[in-house]
C-alpha positions in Angstrom: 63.0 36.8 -14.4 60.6 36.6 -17.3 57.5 37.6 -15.7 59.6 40.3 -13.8 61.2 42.1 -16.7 57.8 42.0 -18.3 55.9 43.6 -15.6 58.6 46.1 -15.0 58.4 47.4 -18.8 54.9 47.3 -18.6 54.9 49.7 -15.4 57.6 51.7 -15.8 56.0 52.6 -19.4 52.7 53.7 -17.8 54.4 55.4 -15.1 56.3 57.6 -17.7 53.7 58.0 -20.7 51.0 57.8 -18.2 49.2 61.6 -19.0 45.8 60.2 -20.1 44.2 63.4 -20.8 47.1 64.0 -23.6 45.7 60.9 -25.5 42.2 61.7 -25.2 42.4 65.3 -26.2 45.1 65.2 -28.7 47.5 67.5 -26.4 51.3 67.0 -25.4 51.9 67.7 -21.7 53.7 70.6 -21.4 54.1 71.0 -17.3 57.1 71.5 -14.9 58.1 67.4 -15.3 58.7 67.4 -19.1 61.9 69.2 -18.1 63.1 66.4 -17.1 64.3 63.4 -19.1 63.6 59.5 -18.1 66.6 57.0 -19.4 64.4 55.3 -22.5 63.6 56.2 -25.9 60.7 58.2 -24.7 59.1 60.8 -27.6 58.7 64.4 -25.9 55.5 64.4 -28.5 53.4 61.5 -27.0 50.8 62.9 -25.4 51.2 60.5 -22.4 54.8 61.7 -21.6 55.3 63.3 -18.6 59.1 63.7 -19.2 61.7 64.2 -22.3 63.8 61.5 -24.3 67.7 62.6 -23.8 68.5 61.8 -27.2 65.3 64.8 -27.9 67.2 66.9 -25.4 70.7 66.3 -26.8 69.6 67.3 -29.7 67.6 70.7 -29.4 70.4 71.5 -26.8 72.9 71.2 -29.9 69.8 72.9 -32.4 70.8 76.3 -30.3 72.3 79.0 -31.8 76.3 79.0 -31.0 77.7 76.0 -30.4 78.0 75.2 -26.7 78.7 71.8 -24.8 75.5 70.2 -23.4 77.4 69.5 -19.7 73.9 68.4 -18.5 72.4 66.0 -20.8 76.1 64.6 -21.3 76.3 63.8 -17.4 73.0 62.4 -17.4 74.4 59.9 -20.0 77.1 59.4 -17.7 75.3 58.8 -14.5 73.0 56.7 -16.2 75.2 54.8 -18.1 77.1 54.0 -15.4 75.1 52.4 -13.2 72.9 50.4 -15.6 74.4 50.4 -18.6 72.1 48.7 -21.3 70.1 47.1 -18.6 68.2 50.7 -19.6 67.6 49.1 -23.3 66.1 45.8 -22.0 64.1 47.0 -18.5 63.0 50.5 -19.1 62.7 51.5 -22.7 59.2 51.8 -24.1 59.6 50.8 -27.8 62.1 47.9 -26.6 59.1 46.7 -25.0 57.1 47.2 -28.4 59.7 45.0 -29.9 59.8 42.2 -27.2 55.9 41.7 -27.7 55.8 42.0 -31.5 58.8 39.2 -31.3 56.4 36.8 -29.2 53.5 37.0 -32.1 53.5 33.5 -33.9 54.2 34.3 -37.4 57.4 33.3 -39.2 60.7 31.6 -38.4 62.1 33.5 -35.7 65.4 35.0 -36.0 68.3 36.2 -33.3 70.0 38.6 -36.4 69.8 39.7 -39.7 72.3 38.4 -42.4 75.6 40.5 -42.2 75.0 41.4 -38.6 78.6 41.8 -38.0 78.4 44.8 -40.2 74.7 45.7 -39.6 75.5 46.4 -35.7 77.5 49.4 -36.0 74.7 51.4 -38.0 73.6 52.5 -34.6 77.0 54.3 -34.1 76.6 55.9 -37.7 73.0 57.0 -36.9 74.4 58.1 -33.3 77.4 60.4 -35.4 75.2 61.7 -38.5 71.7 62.2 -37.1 71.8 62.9 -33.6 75.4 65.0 -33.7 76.2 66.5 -36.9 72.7 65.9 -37.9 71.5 68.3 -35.2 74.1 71.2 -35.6 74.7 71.7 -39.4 73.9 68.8 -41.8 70.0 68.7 -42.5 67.7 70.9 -43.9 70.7 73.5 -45.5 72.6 74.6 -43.0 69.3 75.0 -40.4 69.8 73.1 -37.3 67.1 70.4 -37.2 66.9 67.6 -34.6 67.8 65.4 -37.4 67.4 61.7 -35.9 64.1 62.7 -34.5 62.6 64.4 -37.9 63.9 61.7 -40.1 64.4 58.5 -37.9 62.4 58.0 -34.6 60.2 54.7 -34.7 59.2 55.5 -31.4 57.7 59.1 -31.9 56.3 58.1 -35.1 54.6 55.3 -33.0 53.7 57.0 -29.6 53.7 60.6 -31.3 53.0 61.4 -34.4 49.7 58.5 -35.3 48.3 59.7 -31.6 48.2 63.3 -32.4 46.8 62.7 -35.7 44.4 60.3 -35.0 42.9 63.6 -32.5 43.6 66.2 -34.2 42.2 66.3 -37.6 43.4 70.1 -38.6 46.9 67.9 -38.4 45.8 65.0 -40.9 45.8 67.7 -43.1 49.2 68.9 -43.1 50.5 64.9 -44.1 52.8 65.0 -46.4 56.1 63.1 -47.6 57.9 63.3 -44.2 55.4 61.6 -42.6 55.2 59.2 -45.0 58.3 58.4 -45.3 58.3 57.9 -41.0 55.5 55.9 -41.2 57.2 53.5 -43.6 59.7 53.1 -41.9 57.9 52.2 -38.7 56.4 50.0 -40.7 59.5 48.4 -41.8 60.9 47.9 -38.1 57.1 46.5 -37.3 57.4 43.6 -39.1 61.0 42.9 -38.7 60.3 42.5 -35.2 57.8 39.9 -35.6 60.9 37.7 -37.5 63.5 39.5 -35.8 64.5 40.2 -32.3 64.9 44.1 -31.5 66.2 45.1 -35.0 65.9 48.7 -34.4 67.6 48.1 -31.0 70.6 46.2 -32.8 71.2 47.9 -35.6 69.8 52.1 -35.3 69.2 53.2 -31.8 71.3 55.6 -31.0 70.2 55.6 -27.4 71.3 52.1 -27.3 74.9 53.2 -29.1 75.3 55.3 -26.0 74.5 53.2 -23.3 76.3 50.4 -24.7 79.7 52.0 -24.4 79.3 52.1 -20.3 78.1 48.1 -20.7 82.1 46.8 -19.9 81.7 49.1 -16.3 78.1 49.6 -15.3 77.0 49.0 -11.8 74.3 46.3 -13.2 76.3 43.2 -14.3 75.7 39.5 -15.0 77.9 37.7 -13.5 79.5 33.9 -13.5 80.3 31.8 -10.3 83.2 30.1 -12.4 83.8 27.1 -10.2 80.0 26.2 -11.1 80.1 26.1 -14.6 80.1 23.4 -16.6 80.2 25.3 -19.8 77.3 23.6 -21.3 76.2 26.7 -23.7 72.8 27.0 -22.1 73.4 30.5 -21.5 74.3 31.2 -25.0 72.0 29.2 -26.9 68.7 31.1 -24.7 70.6 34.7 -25.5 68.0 36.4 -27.7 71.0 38.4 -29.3 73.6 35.3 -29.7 76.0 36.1 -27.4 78.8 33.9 -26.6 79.3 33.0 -23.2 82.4 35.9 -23.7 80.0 38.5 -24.4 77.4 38.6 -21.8 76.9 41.2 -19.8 80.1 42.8 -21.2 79.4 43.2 -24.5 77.7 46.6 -26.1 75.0 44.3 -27.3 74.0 42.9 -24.1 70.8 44.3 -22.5 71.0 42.4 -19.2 67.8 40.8 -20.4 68.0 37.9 -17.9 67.3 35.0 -20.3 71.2 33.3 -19.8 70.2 33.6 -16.1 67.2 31.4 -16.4 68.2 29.3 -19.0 71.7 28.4 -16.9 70.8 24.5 -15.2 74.1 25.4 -12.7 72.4 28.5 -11.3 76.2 30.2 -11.6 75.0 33.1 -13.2 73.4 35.9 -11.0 72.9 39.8 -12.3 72.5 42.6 -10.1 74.3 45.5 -9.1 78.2 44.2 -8.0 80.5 46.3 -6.2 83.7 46.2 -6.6 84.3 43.9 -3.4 82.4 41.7 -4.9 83.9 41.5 -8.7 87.0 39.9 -6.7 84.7 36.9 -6.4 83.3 36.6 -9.5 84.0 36.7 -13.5 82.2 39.3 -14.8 82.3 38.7 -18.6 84.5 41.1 -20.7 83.7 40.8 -24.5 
């Protein structure tokens, strides 16, 4: 499962920031595909993207003048959501993969969570509310509509965007200035937290991962536990990277369906996949 996940993230990251001419030239791709939006925290300014980030689109859909409901990017939440649920957050997304192999570099005690974690986890939810929703319609920059979380917040364009286009484009290094700084910092920050800690932009600011997390208790994409074969030796929650409790996985909003309780689980009792409903009868799927 391991080598699988791993190869997936690495692919599926190509496959969707995969315009090579954008990082040698210093140029976003701009064609007929950046319409549309892939499921990850993919910046719409990396010159490799071929597609959109949703949380980009959600928010330059609410930037519009006169407020309307974004039906569309709201139902791609939706059908998204629903069938994978975080399983998005620990297979597809590009800067959770940045995270997983900053983690793996030998340098400190490791961590699973940050002191006050119970508190700590919901600032995804504020950052979901203030920078991506009100943020975008009326909060920043006066009463202009800005995409907020993506001009003040976003690791991941700061990362795949904003240091690529600079380092080509030196008319840009000129315009620096606070902002950037300020971005870059804060990248920064988040860098070297993930060597000690696992995914701490993941558990604690992503909105993306907010959003997904809510469809976690119904998704199509479960973990799930042959009951009569447990022996309920904590194996599964001791190799969580995120601490969850045998209660939480797969259920909780935290979970992203990252495999490790699978492999780690000496009984073989827990399998993940795609369950329909016939086949929750026969199985516990965790609720946390």
């Amino acid at each position: 499962m391991k080598k699988l996940r791993l190869t997936v993230q690495l692919m599926f990251t190509v496959f969707t920031n995969g315009y090579a001419y954008g990082f040698l030239n210093g140029k976003i791709y701009q064609g007929s595909l950046k319409y549309a939006c892939v499921p990850g925290l993919n910046c719409y300014s990396c010159p490799g993207a071929v597609a959109s980030c949703p949380l980009g689109a959600l928010q330059a859909l609410l930037n519009q003048q006169g407020f309307q409901i974004p039906f569309g990017i709201l139902g791609f939440f939706f059908l998204f959501g629903s069938l994978f649920g975080r399983f998005i957050c620990g297979w597809l997304c590009p800067f959770g993969l940045v995270q997983d192999l900053l983690h793996k570099i030998p340098f400190f005690q490791k961590r699973k969570r940050l002191p006050l974690h119970h508190i700590l986890k919901y600032g995804k939810y504020i950052v979901l509310l203030f920078f991506v929703c009100i943020g975008s319609l009326f909060l920043f920059g006066g009463f202009a509509k800005v995409p907020a979380f993506c001009k003040y917040i976003c690791p991941s364009g700061t990362l795949f965007g904003a240091i690529p286009l600079l380092s080509a484009n030196e008319s840009l290094r000129s315009q620096i200035g606070g902002l950037f700084s300020w971005k870059l910092g804060l990248l920064l920050v988040i860098i070297v937290l993930s060597v000690k800690v696992y995914r701490p932009f993941c558990q604690y600011l992503c909105p993306l991962g907010a959003i997904y997390g809510w469809f976690n208790t119904f998704s199509l994409v479960q973990i799930s536990l042959m009951e009569e074969q447990c022996i309920s030796c904590g194996s599964c929650t001791k190799a969580c990277p995120l601490s969850l409790s045998v209660q939480e996985i797969s259920r909780s909003p935290e979970c992203i369906r990252c495999g490790k309780c699978i492999d780690a689980c000496p009984k073989k009792c827990l399998h993940g996949g795609a369950l329909p409903v016939s086949a929750r009868n026969k199985h516990t799927v965790f609720r946390g």
